[in-house]
CHARMM internal coordinates of N, CA and C (Angstrom, degrees):
IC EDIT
DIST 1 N 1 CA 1.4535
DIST 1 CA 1 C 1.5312
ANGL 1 N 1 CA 1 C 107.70
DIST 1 C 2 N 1.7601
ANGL 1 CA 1 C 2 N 104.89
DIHE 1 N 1 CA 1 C 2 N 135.66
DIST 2 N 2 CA 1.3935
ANGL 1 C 2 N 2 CA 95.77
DIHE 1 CA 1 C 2 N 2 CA 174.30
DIST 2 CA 2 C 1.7515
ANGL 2 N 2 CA 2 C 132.02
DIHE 1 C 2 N 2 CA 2 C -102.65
DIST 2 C 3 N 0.9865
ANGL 2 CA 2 C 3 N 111.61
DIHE 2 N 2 CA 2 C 3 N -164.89
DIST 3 N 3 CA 2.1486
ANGL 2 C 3 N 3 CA 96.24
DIHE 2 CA 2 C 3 N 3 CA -162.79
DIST 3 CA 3 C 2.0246
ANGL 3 N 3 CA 3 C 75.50
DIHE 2 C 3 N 3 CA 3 C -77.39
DIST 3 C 4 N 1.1388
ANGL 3 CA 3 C 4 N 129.59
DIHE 3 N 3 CA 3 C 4 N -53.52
DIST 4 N 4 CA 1.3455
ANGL 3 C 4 N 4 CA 106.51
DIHE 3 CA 3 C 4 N 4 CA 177.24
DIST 4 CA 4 C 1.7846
ANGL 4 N 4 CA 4 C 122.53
DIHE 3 C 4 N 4 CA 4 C -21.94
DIST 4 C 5 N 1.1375
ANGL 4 CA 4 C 5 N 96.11
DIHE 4 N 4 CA 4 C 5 N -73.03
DIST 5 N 5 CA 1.5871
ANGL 4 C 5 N 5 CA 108.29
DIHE 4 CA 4 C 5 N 5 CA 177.18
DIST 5 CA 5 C 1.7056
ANGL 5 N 5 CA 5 C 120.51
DIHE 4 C 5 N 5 CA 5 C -33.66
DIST 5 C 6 N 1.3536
ANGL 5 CA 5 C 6 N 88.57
DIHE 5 N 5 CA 5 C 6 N -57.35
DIST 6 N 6 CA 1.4549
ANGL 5 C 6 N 6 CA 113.33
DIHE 5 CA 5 C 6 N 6 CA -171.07
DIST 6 CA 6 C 1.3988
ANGL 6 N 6 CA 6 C 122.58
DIHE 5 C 6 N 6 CA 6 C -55.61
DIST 6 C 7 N 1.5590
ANGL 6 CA 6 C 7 N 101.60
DIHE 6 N 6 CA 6 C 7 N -45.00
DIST 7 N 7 CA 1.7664
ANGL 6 C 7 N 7 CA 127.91
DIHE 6 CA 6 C 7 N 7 CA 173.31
DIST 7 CA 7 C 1.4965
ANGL 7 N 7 CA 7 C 109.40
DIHE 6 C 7 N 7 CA 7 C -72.62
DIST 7 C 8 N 1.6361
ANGL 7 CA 7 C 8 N 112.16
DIHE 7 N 7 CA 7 C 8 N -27.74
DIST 8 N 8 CA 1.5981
ANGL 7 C 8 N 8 CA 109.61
DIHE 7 CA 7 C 8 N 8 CA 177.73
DIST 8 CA 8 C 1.2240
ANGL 8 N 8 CA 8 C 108.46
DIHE 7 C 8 N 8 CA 8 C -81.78
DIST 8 C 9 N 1.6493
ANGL 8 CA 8 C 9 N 134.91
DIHE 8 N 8 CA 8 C 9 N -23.33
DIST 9 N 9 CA 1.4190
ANGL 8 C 9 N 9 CA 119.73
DIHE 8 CA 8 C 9 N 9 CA -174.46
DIST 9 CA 9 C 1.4392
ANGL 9 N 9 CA 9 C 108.44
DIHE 8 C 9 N 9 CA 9 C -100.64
DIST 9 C 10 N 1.5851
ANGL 9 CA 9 C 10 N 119.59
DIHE 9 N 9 CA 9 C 10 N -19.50
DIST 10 N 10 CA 1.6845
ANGL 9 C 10 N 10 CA 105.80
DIHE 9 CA 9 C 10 N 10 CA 143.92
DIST 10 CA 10 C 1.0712
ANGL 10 N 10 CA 10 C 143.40
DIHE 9 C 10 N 10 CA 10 C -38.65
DIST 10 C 11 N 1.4362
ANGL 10 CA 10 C 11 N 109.96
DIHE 10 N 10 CA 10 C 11 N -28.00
DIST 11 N 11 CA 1.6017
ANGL 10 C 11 N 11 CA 142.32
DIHE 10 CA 10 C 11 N 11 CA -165.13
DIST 11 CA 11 C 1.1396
ANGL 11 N 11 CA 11 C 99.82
DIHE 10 C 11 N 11 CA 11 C -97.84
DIST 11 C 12 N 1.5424
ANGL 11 CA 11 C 12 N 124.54
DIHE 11 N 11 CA 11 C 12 N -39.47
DIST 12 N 12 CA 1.5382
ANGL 11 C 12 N 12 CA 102.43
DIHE 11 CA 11 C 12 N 12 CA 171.53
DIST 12 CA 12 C 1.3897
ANGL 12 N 12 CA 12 C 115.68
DIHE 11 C 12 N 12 CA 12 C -105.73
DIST 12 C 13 N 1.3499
ANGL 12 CA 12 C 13 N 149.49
DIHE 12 N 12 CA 12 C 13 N 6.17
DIST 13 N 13 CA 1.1414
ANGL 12 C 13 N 13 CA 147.74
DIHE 12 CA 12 C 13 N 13 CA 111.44
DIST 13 CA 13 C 1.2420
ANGL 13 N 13 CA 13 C 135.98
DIHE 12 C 13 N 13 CA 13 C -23.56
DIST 13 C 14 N 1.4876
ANGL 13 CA 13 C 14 N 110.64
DIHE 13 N 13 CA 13 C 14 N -45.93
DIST 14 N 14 CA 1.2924
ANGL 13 C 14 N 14 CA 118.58
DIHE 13 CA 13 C 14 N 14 CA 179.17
DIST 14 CA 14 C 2.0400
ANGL 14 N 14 CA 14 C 100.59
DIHE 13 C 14 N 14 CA 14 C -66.58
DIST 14 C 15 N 1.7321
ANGL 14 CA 14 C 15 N 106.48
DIHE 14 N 14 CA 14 C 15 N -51.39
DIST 15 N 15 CA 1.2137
ANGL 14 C 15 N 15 CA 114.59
DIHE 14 CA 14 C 15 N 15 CA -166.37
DIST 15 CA 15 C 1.7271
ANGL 15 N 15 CA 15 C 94.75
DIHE 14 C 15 N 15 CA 15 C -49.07
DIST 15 C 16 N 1.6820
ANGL 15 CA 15 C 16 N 124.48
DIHE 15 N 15 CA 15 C 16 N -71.86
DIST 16 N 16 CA 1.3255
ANGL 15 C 16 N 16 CA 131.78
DIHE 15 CA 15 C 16 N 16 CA -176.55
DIST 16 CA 16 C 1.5482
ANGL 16 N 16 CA 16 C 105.87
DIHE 15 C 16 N 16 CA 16 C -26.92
DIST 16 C 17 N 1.3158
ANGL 16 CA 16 C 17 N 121.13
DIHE 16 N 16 CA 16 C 17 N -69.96
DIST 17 N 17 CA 1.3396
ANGL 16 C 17 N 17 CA 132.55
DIHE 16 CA 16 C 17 N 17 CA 177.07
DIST 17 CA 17 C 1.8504
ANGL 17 N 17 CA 17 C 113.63
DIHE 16 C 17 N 17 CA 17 C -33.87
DIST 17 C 18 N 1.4830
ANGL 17 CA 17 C 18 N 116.37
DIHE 17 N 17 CA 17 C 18 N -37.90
DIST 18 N 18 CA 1.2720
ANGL 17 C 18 N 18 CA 119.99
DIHE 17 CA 17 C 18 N 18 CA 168.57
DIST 18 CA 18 C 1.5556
ANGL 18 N 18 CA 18 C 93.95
DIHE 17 C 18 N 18 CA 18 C 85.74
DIST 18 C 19 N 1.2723
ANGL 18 CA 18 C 19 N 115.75
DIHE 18 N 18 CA 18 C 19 N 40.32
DIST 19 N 19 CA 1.6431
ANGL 18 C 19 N 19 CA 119.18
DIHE 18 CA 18 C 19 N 19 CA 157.78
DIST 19 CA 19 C 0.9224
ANGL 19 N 19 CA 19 C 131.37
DIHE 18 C 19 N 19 CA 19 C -19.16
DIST 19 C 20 N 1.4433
ANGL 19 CA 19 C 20 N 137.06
DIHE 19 N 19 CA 19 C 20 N 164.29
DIST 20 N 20 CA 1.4018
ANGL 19 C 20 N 20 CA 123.10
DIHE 19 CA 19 C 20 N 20 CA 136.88
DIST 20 CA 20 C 1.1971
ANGL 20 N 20 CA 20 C 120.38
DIHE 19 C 20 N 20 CA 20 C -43.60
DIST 20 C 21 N 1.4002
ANGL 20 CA 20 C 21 N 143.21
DIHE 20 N 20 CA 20 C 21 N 156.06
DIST 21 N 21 CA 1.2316
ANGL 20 C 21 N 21 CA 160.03
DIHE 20 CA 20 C 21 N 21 CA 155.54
DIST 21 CA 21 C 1.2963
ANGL 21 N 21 CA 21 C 113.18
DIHE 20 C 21 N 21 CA 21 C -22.12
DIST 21 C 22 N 1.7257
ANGL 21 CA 21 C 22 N 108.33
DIHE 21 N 21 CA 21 C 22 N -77.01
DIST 22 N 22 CA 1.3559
ANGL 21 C 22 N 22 CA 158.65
DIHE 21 CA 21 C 22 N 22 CA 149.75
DIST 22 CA 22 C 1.4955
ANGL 22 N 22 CA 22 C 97.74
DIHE 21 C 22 N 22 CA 22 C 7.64
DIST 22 C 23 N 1.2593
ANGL 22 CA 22 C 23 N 106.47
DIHE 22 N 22 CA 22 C 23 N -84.92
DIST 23 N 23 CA 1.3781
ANGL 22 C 23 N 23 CA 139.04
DIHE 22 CA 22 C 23 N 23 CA -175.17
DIST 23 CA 23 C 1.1749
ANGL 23 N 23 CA 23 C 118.12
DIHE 22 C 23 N 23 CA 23 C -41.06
DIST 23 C 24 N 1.8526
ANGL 23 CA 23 C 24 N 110.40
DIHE 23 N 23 CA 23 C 24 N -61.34
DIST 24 N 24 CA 1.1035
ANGL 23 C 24 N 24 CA 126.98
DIHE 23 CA 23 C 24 N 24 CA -179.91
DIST 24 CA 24 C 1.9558
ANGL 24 N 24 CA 24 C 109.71
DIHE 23 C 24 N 24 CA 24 C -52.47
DIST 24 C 25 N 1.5382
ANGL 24 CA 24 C 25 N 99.46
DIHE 24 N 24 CA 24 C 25 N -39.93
DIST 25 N 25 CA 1.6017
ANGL 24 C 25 N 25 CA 87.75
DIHE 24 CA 24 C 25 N 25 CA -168.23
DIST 25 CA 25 C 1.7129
ANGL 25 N 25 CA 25 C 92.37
DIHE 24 C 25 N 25 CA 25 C -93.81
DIST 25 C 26 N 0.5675
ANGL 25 CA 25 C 26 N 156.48
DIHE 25 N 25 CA 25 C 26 N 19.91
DIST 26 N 26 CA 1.5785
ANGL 25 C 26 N 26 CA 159.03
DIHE 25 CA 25 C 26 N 26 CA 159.32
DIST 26 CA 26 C 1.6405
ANGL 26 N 26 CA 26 C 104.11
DIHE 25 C 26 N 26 CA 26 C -80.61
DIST 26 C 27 N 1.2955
ANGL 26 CA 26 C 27 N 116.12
DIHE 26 N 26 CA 26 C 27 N -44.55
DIST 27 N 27 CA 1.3044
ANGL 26 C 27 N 27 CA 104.03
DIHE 26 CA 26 C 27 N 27 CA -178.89
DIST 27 CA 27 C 1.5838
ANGL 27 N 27 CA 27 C 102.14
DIHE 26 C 27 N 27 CA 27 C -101.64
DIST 27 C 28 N 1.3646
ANGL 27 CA 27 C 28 N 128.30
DIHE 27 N 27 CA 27 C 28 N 12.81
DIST 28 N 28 CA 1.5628
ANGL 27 C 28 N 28 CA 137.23
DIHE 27 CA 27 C 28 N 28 CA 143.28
DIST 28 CA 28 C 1.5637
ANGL 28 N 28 CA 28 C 105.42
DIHE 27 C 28 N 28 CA 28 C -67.53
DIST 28 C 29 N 0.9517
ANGL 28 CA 28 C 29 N 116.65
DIHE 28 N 28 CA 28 C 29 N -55.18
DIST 29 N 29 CA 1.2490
ANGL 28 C 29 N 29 CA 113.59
DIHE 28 CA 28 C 29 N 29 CA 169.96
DIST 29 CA 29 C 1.2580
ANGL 29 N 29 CA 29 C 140.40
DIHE 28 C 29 N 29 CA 29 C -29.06
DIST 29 C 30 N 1.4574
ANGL 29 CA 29 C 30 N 93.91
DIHE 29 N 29 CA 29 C 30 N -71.11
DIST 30 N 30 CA 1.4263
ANGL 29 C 30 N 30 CA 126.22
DIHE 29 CA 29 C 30 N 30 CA -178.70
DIST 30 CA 30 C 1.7747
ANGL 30 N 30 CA 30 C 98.40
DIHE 29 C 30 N 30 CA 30 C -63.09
DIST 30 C 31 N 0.7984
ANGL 30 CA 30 C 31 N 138.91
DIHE 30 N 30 CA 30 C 31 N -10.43
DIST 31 N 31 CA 1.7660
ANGL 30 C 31 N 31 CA 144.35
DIHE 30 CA 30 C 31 N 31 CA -134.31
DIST 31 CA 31 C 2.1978
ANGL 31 N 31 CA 31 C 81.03
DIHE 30 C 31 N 31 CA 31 C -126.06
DIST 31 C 32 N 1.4981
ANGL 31 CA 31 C 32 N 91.01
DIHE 31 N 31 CA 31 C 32 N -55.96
DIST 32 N 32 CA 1.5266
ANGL 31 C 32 N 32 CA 87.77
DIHE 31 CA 31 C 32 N 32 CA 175.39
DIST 32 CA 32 C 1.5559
ANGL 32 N 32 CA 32 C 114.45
DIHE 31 C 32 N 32 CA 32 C -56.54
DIST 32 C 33 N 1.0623
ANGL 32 CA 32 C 33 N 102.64
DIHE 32 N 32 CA 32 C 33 N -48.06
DIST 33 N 33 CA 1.6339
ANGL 32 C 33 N 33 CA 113.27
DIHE 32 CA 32 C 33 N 33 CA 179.23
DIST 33 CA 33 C 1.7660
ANGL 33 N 33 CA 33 C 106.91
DIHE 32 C 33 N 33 CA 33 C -32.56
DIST 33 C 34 N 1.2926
ANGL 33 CA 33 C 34 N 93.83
DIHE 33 N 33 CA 33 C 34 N -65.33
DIST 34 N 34 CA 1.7837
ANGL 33 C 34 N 34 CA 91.18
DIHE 33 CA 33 C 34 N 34 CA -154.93
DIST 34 CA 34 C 1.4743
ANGL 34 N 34 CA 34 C 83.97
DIHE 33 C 34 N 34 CA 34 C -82.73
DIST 34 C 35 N 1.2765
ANGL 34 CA 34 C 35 N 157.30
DIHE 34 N 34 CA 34 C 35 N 6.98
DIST 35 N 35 CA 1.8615
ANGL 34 C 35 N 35 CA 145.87
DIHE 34 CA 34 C 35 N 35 CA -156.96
DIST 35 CA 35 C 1.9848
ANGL 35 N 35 CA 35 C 76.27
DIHE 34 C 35 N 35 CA 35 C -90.97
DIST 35 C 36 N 1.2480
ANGL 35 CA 35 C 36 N 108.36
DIHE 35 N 35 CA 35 C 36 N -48.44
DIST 36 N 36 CA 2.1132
ANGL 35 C 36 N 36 CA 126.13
DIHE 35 CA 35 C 36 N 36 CA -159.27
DIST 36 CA 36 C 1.5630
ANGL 36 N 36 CA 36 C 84.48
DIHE 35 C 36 N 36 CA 36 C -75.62
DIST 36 C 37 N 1.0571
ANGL 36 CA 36 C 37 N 133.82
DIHE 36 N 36 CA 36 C 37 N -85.69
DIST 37 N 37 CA 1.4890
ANGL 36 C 37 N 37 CA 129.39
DIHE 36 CA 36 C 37 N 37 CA 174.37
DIST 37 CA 37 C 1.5345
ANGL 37 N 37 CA 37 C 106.60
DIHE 36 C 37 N 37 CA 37 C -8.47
DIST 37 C 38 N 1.0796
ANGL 37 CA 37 C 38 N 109.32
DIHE 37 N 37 CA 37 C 38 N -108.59
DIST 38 N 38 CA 1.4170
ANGL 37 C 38 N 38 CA 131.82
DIHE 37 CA 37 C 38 N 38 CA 153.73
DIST 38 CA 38 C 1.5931
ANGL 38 N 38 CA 38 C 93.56
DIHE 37 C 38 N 38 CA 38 C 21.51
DIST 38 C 39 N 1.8342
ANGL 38 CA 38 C 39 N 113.75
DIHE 38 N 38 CA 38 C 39 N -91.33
DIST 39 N 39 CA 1.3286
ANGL 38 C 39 N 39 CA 110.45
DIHE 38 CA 38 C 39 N 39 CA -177.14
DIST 39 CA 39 C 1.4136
ANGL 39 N 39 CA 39 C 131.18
DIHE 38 C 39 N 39 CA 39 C -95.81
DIST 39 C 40 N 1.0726
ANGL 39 CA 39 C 40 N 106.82
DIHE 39 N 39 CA 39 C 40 N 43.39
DIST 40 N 40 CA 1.7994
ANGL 39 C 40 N 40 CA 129.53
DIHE 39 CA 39 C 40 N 40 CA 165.99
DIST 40 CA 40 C 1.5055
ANGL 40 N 40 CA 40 C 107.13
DIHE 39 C 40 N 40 CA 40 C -107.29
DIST 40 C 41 N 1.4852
ANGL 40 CA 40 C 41 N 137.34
DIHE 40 N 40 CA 40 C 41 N -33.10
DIST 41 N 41 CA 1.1314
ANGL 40 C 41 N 41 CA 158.61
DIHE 40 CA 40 C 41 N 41 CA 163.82
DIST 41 CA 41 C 1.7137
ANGL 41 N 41 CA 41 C 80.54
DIHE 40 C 41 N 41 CA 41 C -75.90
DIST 41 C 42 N 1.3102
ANGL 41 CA 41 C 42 N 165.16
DIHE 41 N 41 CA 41 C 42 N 57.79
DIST 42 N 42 CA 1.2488
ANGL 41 C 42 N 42 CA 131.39
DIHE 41 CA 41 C 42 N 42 CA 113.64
DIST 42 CA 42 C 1.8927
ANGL 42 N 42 CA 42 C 113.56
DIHE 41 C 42 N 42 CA 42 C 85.39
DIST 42 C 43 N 1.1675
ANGL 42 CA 42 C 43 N 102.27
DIHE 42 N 42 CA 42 C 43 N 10.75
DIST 43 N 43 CA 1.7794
ANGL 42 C 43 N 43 CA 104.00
DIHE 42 CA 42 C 43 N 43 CA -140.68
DIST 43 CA 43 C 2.1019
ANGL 43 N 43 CA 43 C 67.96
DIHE 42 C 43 N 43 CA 43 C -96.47
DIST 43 C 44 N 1.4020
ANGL 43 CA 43 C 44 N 110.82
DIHE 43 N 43 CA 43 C 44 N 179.58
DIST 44 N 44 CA 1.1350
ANGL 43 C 44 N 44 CA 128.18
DIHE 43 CA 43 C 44 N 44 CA -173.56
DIST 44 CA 44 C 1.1705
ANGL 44 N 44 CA 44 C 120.12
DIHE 43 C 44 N 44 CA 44 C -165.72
DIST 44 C 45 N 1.7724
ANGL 44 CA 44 C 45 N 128.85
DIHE 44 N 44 CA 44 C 45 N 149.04
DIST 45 N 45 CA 1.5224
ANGL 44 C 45 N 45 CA 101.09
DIHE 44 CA 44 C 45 N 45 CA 175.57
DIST 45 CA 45 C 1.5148
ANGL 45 N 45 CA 45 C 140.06
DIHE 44 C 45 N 45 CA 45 C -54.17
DIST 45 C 46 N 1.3019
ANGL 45 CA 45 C 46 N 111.98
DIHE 45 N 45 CA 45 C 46 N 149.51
DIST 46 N 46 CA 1.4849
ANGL 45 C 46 N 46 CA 121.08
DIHE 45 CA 45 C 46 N 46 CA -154.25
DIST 46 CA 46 C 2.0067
ANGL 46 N 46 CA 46 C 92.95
DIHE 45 C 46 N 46 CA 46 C -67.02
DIST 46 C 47 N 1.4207
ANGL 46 CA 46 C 47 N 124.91
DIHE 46 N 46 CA 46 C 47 N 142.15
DIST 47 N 47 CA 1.3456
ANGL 46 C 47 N 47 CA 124.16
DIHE 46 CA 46 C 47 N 47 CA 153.71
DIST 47 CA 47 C 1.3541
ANGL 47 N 47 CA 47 C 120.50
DIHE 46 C 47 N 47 CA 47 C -71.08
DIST 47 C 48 N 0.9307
ANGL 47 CA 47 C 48 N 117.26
DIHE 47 N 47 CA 47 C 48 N 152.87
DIST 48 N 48 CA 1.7923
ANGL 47 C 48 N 48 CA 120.47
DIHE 47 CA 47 C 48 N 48 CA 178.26
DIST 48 CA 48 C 1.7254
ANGL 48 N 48 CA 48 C 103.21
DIHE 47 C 48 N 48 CA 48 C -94.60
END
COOR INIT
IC SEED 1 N 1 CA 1 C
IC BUILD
């Protein structure tokens, strides 16, 4: 599993859970972070 993956099911756990706000977009954030990472490194969607 990648920190993509990982940061998206925090993100929707956290959302289900009814988080703080705060939180929720911090790890939106963070989720943006590695998506730009990800394709600055060349990286592309994964094949099945």
């Amino acid at each position: 599993m990648d920190k993509i993956e990982i940061a998206r099911n925090l993100l929707n756990n956290a959302a289900k859970m009814n988080m703080n706000k705060e939180i929720i977009l911090k790890i939106s954030q963070k989720i943006d972070h590695y998506i730009v990472e990800h394709f600055s490194k060349g990286g592309g969607p994964k094949k099945l």
